[in-house]
C-alpha positions in Angstrom: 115.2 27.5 77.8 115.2 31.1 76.2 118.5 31.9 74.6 120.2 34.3 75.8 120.5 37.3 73.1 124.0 39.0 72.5 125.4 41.4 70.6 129.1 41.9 69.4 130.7 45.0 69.0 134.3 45.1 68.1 136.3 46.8 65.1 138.0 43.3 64.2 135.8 41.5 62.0 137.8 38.0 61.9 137.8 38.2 66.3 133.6 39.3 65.6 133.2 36.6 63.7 135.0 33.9 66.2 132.8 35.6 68.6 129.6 34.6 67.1 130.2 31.4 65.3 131.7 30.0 68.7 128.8 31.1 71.4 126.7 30.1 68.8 128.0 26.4 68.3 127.9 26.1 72.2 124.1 26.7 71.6 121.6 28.7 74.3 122.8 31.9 72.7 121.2 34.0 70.4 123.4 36.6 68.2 121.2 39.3 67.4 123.4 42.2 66.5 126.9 42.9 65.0 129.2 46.1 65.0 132.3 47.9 64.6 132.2 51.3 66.4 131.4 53.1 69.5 128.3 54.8 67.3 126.4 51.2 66.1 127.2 49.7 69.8 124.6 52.8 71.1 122.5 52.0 68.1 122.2 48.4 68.3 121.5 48.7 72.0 118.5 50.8 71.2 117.3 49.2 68.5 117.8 45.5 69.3 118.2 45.7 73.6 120.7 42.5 73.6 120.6 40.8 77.0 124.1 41.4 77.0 126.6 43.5 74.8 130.0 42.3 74.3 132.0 45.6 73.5 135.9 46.2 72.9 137.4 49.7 74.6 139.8 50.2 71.8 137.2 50.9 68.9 136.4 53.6 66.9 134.5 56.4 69.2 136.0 54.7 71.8 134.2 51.4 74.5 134.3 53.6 77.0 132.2 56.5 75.6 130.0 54.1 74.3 129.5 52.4 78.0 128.5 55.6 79.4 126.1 56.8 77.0 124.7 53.5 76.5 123.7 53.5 80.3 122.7 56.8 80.7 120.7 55.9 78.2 119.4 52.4 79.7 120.7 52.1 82.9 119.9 48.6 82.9 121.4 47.1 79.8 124.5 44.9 80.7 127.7 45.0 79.3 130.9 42.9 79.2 133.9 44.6 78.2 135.7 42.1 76.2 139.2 43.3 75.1 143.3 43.1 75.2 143.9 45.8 77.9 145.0 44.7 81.0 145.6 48.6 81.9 144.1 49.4 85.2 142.7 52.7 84.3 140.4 50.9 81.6 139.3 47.9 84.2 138.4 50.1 86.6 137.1 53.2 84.0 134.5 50.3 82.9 133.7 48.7 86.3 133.1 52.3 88.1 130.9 53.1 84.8 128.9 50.0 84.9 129.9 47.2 83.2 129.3 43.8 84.6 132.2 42.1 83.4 135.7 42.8 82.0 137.5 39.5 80.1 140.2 39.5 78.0 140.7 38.5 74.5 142.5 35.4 74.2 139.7 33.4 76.8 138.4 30.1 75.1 135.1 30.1 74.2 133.9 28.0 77.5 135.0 30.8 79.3 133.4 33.3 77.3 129.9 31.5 77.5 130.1 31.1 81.2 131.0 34.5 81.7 128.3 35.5 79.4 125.6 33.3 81.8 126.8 35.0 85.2 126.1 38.4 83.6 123.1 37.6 82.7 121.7 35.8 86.2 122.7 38.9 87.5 126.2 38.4 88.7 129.4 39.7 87.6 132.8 38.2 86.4 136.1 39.6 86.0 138.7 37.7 84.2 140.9 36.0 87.1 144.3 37.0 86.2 143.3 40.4 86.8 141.6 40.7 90.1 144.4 40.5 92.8 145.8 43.0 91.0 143.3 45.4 90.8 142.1 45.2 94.2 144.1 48.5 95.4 143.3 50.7 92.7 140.0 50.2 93.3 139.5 51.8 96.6 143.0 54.4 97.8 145.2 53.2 94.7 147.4 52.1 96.9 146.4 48.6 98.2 149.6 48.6 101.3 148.2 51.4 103.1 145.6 52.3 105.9 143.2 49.7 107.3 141.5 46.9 106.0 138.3 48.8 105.2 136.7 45.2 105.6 137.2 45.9 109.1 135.3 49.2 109.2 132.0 46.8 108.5 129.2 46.0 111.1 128.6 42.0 111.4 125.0 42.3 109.4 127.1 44.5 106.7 129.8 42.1 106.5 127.2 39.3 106.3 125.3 41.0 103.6 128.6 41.7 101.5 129.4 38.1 101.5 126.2 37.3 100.2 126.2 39.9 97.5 129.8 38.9 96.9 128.6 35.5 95.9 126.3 36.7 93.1 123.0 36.5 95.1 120.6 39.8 94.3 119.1 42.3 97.1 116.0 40.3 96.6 117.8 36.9 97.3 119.7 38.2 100.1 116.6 39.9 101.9 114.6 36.5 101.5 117.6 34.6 103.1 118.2 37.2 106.2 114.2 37.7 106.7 114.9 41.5 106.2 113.0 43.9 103.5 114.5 44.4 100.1 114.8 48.4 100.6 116.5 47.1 103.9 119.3 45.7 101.9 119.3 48.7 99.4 120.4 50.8 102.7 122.7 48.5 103.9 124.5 48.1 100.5 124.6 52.4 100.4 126.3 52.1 103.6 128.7 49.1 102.6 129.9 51.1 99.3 130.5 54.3 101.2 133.1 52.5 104.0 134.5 50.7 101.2 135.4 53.7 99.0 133.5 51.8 95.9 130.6 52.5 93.5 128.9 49.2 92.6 128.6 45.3 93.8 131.6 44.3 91.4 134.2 46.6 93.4 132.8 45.8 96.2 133.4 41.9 95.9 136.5 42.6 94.7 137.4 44.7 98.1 136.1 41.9 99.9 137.9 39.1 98.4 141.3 40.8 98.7 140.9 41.2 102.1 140.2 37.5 102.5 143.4 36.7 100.3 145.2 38.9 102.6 143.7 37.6 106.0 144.8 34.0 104.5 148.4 35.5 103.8 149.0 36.8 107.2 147.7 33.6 108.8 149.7 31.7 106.6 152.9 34.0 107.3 154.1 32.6 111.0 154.2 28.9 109.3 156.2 29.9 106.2 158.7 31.7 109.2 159.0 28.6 110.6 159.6 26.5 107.9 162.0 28.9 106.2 
């Protein structure tokens, strides 16, 4: 199977180098770049076009100037944020610029590669511990008030979400509900706008916090009883 190439960009060169040697000793990946600052992660991307670039946000120049010209440079290229801020103006900063996942330092390096392999299928990953939490912001930054915007959905919206949600692509999800591809394009425009997002990650977010919740609220009348 073709490795999957990576670079690592991060102003730490001990944490770099733990990078590489360990997704390298799991094997199926290819290291093909190494850098320190917000400048060689743009340069790196052009001149090596990783599968995926790992990236810090508190580097010199900055990972979050670097994501944006990156992909207004190649929309396409895929980037994990890989860092120690749990803020939620940087999670969300780098998910409504475009990067596909967002994991904290600290992860062991099983974690790290599978992350790394959802990315690149085409799915997304943001590290656990920092999801419920987020779900709010995402939308009204304030995740107690107004409607579920879940509920705002039509049935085939809904339907399509939870297929998105579970890492499939518009192509995938237009095979499995016999519809058109640019049929699910339209669908997923439609989804984002009721749901206050910008892209499939905050969307499947959204979605699985109001699942969380729906399971809290049916939960609620048995822990009244019991309590």
């Amino acid at each position: 199977m073709k490795p999957i190439r990576i670079a690592v960009v991060d102003d730490h060169p001990l944490f770099r180098e733990g990078v590489t040697r360990s997704l390298s000793e799991i094997g199926s990946f290819e290291v093909v770049g190494e850098g320190s600052s917000s400048e060689e992660a743009i340069r790196i991307v052009e001149e090596r076009r990783p599968d995926i670039l790992l990236m810090d946000i508190s580097m010199p120049g900055g990972g979050l100037n670097a994501l944006h010209a990156i992909l207004e440079r190649l929309p396409e290229q895929k980037v994990i944020m890989l860092t120690v801020s749990e803020a939620s103006d940087d999670v969300i900063g780098a998910l409504r610029a475009g990067a596909k996942g967002y994991v904290l330092k600290g992860v062991g390096s099983r974690t790290l590669a599978e992350a790394v392999r959802m990315v690149a299928a085409g799915q997304s990953y943001v590290s656990p511990t920092l999801s419920a939490r987020l779900i709010g912001d995402l939308s009204t930054g304030n995740p107690h008030s107004g409607p579920d915007p879940i509920s705002e959905l039509t049935d085939r919206e809904f339907q399509i979400l939870k297929l998105v949600a579970g890492g499939l692509s518009n192509k995938r999800v237009a095979l499995q509900l016999d519809l058109q591809e640019k049929t699910i394009k339209h669908h997923l425009t439609r989804i984002f706008a009721k749901l206050g997002v910008s892209n499939r990650t905050e969307a499947a977010l959204t979605l699985r916090a109001s699942l969380d919740g729906q399971e809290t609220r049916d939960r609620a009348p048995v822990s009244r009883l019991i309590g």
